[in-house]
C-alpha positions in Angstrom: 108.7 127.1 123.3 111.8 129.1 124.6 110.7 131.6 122.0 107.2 131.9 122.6 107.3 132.7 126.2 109.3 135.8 126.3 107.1 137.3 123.4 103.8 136.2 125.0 105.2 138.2 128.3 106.5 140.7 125.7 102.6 141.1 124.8 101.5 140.9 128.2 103.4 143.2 129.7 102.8 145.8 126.8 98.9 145.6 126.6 98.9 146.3 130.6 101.0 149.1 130.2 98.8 150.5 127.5 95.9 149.7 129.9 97.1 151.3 132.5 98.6 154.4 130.5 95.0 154.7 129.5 93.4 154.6 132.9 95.8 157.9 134.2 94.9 159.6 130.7 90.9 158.9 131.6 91.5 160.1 134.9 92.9 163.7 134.0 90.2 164.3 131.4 87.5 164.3 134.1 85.3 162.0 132.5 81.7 160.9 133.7 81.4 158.0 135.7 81.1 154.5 134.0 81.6 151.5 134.7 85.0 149.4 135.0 86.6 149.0 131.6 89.0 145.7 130.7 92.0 145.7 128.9 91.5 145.3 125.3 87.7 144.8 124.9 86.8 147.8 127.6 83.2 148.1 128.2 82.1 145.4 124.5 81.6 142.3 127.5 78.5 144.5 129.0 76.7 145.1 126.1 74.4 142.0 124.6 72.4 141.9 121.1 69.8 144.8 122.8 72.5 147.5 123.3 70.1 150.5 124.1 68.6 147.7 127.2 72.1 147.4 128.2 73.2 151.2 128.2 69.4 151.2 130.4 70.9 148.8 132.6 74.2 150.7 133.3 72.9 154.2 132.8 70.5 153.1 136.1 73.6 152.3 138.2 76.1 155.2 136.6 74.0 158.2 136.0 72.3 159.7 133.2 75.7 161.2 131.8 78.3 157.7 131.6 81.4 157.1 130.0 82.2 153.7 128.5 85.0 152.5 126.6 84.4 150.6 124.0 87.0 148.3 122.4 89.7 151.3 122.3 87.3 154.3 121.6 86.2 156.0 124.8 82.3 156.8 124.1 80.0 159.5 126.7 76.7 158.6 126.7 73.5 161.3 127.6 70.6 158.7 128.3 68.1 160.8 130.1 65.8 163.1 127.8 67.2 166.1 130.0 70.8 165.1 129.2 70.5 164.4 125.7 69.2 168.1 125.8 71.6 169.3 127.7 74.3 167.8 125.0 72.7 168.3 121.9 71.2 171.6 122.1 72.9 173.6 124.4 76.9 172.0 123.7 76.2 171.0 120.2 79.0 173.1 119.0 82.0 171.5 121.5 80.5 167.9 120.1 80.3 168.2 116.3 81.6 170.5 113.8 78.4 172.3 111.5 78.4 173.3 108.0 76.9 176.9 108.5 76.3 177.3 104.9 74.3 173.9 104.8 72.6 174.8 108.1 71.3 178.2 106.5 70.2 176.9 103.3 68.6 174.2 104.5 66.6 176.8 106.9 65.8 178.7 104.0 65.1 176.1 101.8 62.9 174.0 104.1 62.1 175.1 107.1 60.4 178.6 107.0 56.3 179.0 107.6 56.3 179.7 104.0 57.3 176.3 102.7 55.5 174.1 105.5 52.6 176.6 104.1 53.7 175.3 100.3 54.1 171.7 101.7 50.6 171.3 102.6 49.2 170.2 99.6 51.9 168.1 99.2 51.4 166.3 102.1 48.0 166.2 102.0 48.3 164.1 98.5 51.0 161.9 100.2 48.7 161.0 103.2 46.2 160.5 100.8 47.7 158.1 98.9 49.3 156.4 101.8 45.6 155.3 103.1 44.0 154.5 99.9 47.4 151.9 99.5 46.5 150.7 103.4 43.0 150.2 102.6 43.8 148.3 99.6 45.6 145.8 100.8 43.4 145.5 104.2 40.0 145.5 101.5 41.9 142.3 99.9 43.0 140.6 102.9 47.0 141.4 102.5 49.1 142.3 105.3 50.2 145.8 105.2 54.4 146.6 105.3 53.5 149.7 107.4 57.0 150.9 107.4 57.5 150.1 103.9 54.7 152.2 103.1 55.4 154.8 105.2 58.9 155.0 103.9 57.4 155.5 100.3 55.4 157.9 101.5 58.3 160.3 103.1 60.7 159.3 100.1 57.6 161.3 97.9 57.8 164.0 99.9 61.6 164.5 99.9 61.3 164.4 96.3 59.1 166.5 95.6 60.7 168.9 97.6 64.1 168.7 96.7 64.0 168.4 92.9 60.0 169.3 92.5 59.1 166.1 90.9 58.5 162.1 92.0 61.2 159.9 91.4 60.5 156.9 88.9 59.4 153.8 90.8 62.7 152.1 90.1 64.5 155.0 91.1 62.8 155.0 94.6 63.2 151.4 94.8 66.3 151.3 94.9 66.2 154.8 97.1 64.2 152.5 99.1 66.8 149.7 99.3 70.0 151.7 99.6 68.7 153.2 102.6 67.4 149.9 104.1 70.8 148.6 103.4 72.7 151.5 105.0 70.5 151.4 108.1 71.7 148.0 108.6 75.3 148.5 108.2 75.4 151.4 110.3 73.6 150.4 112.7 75.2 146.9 112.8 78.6 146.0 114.8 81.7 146.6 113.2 85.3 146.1 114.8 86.9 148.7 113.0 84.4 151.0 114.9 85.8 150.0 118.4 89.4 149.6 117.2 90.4 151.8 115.0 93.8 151.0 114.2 92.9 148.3 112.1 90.1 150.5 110.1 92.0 150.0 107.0 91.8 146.4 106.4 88.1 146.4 106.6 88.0 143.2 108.0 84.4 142.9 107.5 83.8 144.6 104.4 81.5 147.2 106.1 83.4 150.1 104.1 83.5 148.7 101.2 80.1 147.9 101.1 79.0 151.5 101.7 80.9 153.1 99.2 79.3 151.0 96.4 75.9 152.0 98.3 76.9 155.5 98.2 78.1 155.5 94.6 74.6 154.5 93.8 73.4 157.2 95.7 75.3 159.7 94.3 73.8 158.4 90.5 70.4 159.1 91.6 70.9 162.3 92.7 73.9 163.2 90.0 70.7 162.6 87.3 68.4 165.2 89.0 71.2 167.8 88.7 71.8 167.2 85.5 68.3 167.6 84.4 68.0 170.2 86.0 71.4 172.0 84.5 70.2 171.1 81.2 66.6 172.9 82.1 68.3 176.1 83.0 70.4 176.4 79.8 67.3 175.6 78.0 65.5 178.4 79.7 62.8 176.7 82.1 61.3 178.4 84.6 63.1 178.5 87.9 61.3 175.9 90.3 62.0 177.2 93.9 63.0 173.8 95.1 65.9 172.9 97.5 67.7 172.0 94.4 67.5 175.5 93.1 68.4 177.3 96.6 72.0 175.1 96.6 72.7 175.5 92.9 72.5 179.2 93.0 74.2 179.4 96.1 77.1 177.4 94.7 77.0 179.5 91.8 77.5 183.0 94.2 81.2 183.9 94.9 80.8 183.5 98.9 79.8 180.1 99.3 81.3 178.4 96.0 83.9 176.3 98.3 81.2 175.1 100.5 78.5 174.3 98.5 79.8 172.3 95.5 78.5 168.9 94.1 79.5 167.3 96.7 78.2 169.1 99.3 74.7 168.8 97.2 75.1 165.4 97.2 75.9 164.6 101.0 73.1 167.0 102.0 70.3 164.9 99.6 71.5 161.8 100.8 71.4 162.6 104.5 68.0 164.1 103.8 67.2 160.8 101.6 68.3 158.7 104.9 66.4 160.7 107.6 63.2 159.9 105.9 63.5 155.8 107.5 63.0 157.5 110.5 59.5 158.0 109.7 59.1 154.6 109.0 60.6 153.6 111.9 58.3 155.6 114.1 55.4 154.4 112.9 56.2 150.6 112.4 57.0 151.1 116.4 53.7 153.5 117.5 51.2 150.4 115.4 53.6 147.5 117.4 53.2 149.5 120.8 48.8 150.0 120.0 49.0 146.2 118.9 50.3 145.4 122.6 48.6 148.2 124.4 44.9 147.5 124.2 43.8 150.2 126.1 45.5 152.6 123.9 44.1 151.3 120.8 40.4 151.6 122.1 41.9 155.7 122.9 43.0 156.0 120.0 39.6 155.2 118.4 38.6 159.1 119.2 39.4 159.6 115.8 36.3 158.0 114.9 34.2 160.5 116.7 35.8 163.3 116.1 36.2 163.1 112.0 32.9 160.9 111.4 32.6 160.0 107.6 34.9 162.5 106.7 38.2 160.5 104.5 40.6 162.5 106.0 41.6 164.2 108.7 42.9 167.6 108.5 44.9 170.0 110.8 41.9 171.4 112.6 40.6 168.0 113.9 43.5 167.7 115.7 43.1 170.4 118.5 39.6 168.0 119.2 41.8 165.3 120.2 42.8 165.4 123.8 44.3 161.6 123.6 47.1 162.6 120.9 47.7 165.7 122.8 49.0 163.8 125.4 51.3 161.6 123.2 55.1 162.8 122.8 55.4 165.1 119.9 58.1 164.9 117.7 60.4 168.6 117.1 
């Protein structure tokens, strides 16, 4: 008992002193506003198992533009549309670091008119087949995984454009899984997030658990390359694809340090990620009709407007004032 006192006061005394070191640090880096941190756990006590209701809560009280501290990691949070502007367009290069070289290609490789003009087919077909599976399962009776589906739907179109062909079912199965998976680990609380220091033990596995779903990944996409290396030396005709834009740009002297394999692999798999967020949008558009009446009957202009037509196309949509009122996405 002798012993443990002076080493609890030992503790004490250190943890306040780191506290209060911290506060005078905060205080010359002219932070936003925020709410009263504690020692050790900062900000972790005010947020429940609904953080972005609880970052509404404070963000009402603080300002649009709070700082929070979270276990040990001091976090700024933009929670107005205008702020999250303000910090992600026009500051985006004080807050994160860019490849160029991955910014460019993916410009050229998927975002000029020319390709949404090449993609329209493509996403005509993947529409199509998204309905015919919907009105299957609603012509049977069967409940419809509507972000499931929708999450096939955007992993064909990926695909397609990066390597120019469909993946095999049990390849985008497991696509399908790995990303579910990820979603839920990143997305999920983790100590080592808030206290870094003990990152390396991996207390809850999180790491560990990533890596094997990134090694899997990186096999799905490894096999695509490989095809398609083995195509070129046999002489097939170039494909135009994202895959071909970053293989001959690794190939050229200027970018050969930036876009290697593994480059081409993070880029896919961040591509192969971004496509739950289609799912995620519409699994939360059908729950918000489902509890919005009144926006479900609006929403049944598309009945007029495309008649016993199949399938809408592009031009039906200037005819529909209701979805022109509806938040876009850029």
């Amino acid at each position: 008992m002798a012993f443990f006192l002076p080493l609890a006061f030992s503790l004490f005394l250190a943890v306040i002193s780191a506290y209060v070191l911290q506060l005078l640090a905060d205080a010359r880096r002219r932070l936003p506003p925020g709410p009263w941190p504690l020692p050790l756990i900062g900000n972790l006590h005010q947020l429940d198992h609904l953080p972005h209701r609880s970052l509404a809560r404070l963000a009402a009280r603080h300002g649009p533009l709070m700082s929070l501290r979270l276990g040990t990691v001091r976090a700024v949070v933009a929670s107005s549309p205008e702020m999250a502007r303000e910090v992600l367009q026009r500051h985006n290069a004080d807050i994160a670091a860019r490849w160029r070289a991955l910014r460019r290609l993916s410009t050229v490789g998927l975002f000029l008119p020319r390709r949404f003009d090449a993609m329209r087919a493509l996403l005509e077909e993947k529409v199509a087949e998204l309905v015919r599976r919907v009105s299957g399962h609603a012509a049977r009776g069967e409940a419809v995984d509507v972000g499931h589906a929708a999450h096939v739907a955007a992993l064909g179109v990926l695909s397609r454009t990066m390597f120019s062909v469909d993946l095999d079912p049990e390849a985008a199965r497991e696509v399908s899984d790995i990303v579910d998976e990820a979603s839920v680990l990143g997305t999920g609380p983790n100590v080592s997030d808030f206290f870094p220091a003990i990152a390396p033990a991996d207390l809850q596995g999180v790491r560990r658990r990533m890596a094997r779903l990134v090694k899997r990944m990186y096999a799905i996409i490894d096999e695509q390359i490989e095809r398609r290396m083995h195509g070129r030396t046999a002489g097939e005709p170039r494909k135009n694809d994202l895959l071909d834009v970053m293989l001959e740009e690794g190939e050229s002297k200027e970018d050969s340090n930036e876009i290697n394999r593994d480059a081409i692999r993070g880029l896919f798999t961040d591509l192969f990620t971004g496509g739950e967020t289609t799912s995620h949008t519409m699994e939360c558009a059908m729950a918000e009709l489902l509890q919005c009446p009144n926006s479900m009957r609006r929403v049944h202009e598309l009945k007029s407007v495309i008649g016993s037509k199949q399938q809408m196309d592009e031009h039906d949509i200037t005819k529909l004032p209701y979805h022109h009122t509806r938040p876009k996405p850029r």
